[in-house]
N, C-alpha and C positions, 0 to 999 in steps of 0.2 A: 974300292969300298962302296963308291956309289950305285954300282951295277946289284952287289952282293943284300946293302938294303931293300932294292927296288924287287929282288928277286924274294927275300922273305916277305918283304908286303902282298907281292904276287901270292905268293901260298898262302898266306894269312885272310886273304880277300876268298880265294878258290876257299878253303875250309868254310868260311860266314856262311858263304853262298849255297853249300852243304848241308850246314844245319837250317837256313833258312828253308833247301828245298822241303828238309824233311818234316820241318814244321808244318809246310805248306799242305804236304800231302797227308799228313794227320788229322788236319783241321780238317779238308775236304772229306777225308771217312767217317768225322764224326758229326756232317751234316747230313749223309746220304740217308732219307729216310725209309721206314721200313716201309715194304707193301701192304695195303689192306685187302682182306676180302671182300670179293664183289658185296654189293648188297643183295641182299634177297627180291628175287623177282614181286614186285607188286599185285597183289591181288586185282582179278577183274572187276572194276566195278559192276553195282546190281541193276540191270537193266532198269531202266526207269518205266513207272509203272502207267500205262495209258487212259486216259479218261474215258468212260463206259459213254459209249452213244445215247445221244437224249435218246428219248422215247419221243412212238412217231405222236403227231398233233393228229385228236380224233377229228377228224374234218364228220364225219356223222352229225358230232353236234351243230354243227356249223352250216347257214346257207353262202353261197361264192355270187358276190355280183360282177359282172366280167366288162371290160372294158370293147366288147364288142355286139351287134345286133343279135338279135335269132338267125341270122345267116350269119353271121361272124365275120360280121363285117365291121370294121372299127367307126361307125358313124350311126348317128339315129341314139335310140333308146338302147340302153344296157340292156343286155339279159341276165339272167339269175338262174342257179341251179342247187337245189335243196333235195336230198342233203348235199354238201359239197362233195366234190371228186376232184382230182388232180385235171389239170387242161393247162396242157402245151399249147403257147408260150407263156402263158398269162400265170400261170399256177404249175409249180414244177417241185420234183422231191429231190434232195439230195443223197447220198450214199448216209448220211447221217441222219436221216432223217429229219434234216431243215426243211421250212417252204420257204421259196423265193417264188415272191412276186412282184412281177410286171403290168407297168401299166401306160402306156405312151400319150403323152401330152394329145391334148384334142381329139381322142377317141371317143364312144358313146358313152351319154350319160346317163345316171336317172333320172327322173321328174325332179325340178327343182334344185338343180343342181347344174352350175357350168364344169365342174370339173369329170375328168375319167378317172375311174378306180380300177383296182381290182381286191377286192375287201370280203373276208369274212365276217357274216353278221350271227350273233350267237341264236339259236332257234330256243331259247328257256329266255321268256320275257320276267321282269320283275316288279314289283308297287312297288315306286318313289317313298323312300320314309320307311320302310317297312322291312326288318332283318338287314344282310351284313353281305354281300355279296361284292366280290373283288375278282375281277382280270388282271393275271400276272402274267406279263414276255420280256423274254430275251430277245434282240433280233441288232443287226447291223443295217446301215442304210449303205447300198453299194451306187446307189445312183440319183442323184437330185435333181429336177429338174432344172429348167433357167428358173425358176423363182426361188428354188432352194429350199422349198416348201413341200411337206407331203404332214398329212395327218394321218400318224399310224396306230391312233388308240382311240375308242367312243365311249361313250352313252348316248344313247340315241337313242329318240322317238320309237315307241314301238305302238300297235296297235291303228287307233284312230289318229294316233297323232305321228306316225308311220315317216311322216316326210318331216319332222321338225330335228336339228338339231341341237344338240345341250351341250356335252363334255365333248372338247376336241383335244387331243395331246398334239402337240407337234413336233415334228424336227423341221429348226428356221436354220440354214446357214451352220450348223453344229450347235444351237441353243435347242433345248428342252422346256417347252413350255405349253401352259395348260390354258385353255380358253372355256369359261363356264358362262352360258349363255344365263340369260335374269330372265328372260321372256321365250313363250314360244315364237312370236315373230318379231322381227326386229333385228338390230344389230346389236343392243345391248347386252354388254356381255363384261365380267371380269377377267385378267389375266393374272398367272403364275406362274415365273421363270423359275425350272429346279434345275436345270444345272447347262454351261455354257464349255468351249469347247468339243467337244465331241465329233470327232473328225470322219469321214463318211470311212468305211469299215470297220471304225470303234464298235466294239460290242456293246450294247449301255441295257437295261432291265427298267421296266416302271412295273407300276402297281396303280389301276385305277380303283377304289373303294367305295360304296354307297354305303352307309351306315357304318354303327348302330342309329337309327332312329334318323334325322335329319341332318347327319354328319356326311361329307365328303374330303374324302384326302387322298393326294399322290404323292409319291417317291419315285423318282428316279435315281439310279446307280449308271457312271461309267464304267466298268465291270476291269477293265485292265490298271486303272487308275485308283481304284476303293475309294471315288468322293460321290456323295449322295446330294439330291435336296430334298426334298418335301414343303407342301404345303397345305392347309387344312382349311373348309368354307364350310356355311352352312347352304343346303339346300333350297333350293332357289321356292317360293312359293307356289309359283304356276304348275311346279314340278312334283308336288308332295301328292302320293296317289297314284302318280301319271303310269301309261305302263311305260316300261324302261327297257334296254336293251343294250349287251355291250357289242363290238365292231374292230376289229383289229386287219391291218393290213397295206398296204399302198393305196393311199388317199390321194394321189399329186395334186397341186393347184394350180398349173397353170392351166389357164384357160383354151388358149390356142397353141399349135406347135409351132418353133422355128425352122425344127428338123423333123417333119412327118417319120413319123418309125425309130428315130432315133432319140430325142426331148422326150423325158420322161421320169418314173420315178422305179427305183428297182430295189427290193427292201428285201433281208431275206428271214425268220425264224427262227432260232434254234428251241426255243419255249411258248408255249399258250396254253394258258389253263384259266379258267372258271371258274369257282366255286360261288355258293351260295347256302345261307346257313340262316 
């Protein structure tokens, strides 16, 4: 008897096991999910659209004082050449029609001056106080001297007063700042910091303005960044009248080099314009 029960439980067990499997594999068909169609191939994106090349800088208007003799030789008295021309190494064009200029620490000067340049000075003078006349550039600083100094924006003396300085912009260290002399001799002068980091390749823009009437004011822009500053002064007395002139380009300031040929200041333009109204 006891065999005879163990053998129904036996069968009993096989049958459970039966309808378990069959449950088992019911459930699995009703998890099997259906296939989807691929999705639709993604269109190509639209070529992104390139920024149109500045236009070249009329160097016509412009005379170029060059950081080297009438022999070109980097010592003595500056030369000058009016109207300006391109001059390798000192003044170079880009495929985009930037200028980059070069100017190496303790090269020639002009009168009155211990630093070498290589600077555009505008050839249309202006009367101090008189209409609205504004210098607008774009340009990156690619190279600072050891002083970390270069003045790449003017008004300057023009005429009889030819050697005096007035408006200087600077690039100090990546600071943006404006120096306005009060006299034509002296050292007195006010400052105006418009804007601080500005790392050497940063793109930045200023704006130097004379007028309306006895009003001065600059702006500069970091250009990758969108912060500006500005500041506004009145025209200096000595200065009302005066003739006047703007000046853009590689101003460095040190005096002497540490590295002949390599100390220097290296700026390049993507913008320069003038107006006057």
């Amino acid at each position: 008897m006891p065999l005879r029960r163990t053998t129904r439980t036996a069968a009993h067990l096989a049958c459970v096991g039966l309808l378990l499997a069959g449950c088992s594999s019911t459930s699995s068909r009703k998890t099997h999910s259906t296939p989807t169609a691929p999705a639709p191939p993604t269109a190509p994106a639209a070529p992104t659209a390139k920024s149109a090349p500045a236009a070249p800088i009329a160097l016509s208007d412009w005379s170029l004082i060059l950081p080297v003799n009438a022999d070109g030789a980097p010592t003595g008295k500056a030369a000058s050449i009016s109207p300006a021309v391109l001059k390798a190494p000192w003044l170079t064009e880009g495929p985009d029609h930037s200028l980059t200029f070069w100017a190496p620490a303790g090269a020639a000067k002009t009168a009155n001056s211990q630093h070498s340049r290589t600077e555009l000075v505008h050839r249309t003078d202006f009367a101090g106080g008189t209409g609205t006349h504004t210098m607008h550039a774009e340009l990156t600083v690619d190279q600072a001297p050891d002083s970390q100094n270069i003045i790449v924006g003017q008004i300057h003396g023009g005429g009889a007063i030819a050697a005096v300085p007035f408006v200087m912009l600077h690039y100090r260290a990546g600071t943006i700042d404006v120096e306005v002399k009060q006299a034509r001799s002296g050292s007195q002068g006010h400052d105006f910091k418009l804007l601080t980091g500005v790392s050497p390749h940063t793109r930045f823009s200023y704006d130097i303005t004379a007028g309306p009437g006895d009003r001065l004011s600059f702006t500069a822009t970091d250009v990758p960044a969108g912060t500006s500053g500005s500041a506004d002064t009145t025209l200096p007395a000595p200065f009302e009248g005066a003739d006047l002139r703007f000046a853009a380009g590689d101003y460095e300031q040190d005096i002497d080099s540490s590295a002949p040929g390599i100390d220097g200041g290296r700026v390049t333009f993507t913008t320069l314009t003038v107006t006057n109204s």
